[in-house]
VMD Tcl script that draws the C-alpha trace (Angstrom):
set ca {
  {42.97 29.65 -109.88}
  {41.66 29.06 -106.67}
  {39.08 31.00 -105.14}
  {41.32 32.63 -102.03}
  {43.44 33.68 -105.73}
  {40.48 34.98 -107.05}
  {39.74 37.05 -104.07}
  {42.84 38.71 -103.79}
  {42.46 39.37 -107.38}
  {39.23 40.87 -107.58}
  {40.28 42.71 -103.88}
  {43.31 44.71 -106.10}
  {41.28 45.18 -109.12}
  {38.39 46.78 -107.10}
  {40.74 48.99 -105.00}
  {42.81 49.70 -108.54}
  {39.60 50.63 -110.23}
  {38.55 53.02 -106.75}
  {41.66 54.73 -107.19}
  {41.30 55.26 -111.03}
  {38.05 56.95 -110.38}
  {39.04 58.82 -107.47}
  {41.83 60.36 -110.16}
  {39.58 60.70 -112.81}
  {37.17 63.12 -110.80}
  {34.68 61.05 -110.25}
  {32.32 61.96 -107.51}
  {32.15 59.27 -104.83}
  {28.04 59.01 -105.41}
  {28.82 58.35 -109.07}
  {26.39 55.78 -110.49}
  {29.28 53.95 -112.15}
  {31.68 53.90 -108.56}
  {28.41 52.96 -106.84}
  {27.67 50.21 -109.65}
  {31.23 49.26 -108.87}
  {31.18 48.76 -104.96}
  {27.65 46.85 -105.61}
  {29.62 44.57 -108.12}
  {32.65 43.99 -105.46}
  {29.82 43.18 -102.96}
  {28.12 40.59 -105.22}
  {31.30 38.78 -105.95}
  {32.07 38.63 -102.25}
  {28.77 36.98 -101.66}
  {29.32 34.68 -104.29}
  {32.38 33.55 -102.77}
  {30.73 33.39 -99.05}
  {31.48 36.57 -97.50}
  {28.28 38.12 -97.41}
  {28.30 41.88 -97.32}
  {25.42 44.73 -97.40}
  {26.22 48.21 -98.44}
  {26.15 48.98 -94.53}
  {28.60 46.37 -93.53}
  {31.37 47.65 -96.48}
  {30.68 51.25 -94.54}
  {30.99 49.98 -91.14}
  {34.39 48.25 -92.75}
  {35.48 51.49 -94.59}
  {35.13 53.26 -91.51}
  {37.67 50.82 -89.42}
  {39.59 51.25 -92.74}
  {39.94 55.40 -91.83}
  {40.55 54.43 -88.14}
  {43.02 52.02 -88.61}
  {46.08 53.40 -89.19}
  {48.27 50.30 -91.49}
  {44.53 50.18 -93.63}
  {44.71 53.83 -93.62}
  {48.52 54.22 -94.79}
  {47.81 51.03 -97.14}
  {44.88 52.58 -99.17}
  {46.44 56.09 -98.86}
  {49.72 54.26 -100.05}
  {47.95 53.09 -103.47}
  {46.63 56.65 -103.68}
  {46.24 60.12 -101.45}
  {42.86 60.38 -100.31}
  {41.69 56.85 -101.58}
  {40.44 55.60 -97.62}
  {38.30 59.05 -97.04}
  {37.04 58.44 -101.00}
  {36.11 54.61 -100.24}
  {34.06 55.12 -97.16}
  {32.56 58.36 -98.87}
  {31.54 55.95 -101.59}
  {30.77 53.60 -99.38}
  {28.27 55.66 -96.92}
  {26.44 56.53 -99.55}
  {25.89 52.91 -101.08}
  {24.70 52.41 -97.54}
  {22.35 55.24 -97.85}
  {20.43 54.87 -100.86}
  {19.74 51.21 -99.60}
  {21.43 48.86 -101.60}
}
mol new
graphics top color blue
foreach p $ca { graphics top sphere $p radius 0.5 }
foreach p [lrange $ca 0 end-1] q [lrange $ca 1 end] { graphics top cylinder $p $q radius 0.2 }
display resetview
């Protein structure tokens, strides 16, 4: 697999896995969602795309204002772009 393959792959699985949580309840400041976005972050590192918890907010934020990101995450599931940049703003607050 190559690695732009294994990006896209781990992109779907890590929205796939925000959306399961987001259904199952889970608050957005969840230690196992936050665990999650920190994992996402480190893989995207490790394949050169370096990324603090404030740039993925600063990104989930265009995400809201944008409307095809919008309409794509909220396609995949309703309220899964205002749950990601909750999630993602509070990564970004505790530091990480």
């Amino acid at each position: 697999m190559t690695s732009s393959d294994e990006q896209a792959v781990e992109a779907a699985e890590f929205m796939a896995e925000m959306a399961r949580s987001l259904r199952d309840g889970l608050k957005y400041d969840d230690k196992s969602v936050q665990q999650h976005i920190v994992r996402h972050l480190q893989f995207l590192e490790k394949h050169g795309h370096p990324a603090s918890g404030s740039d993925f907010a600063l990104q989930t934020r265009f995400f809201l204002e944008d409307d095809f990101h919008r309409n794509m995450l909220e396609g995949q599931q309703t309220g899964l772009a205002y749950y990601l940049n909750a999630a993602a703003e509070a990564l970004a607050k505790s530091g990480e």
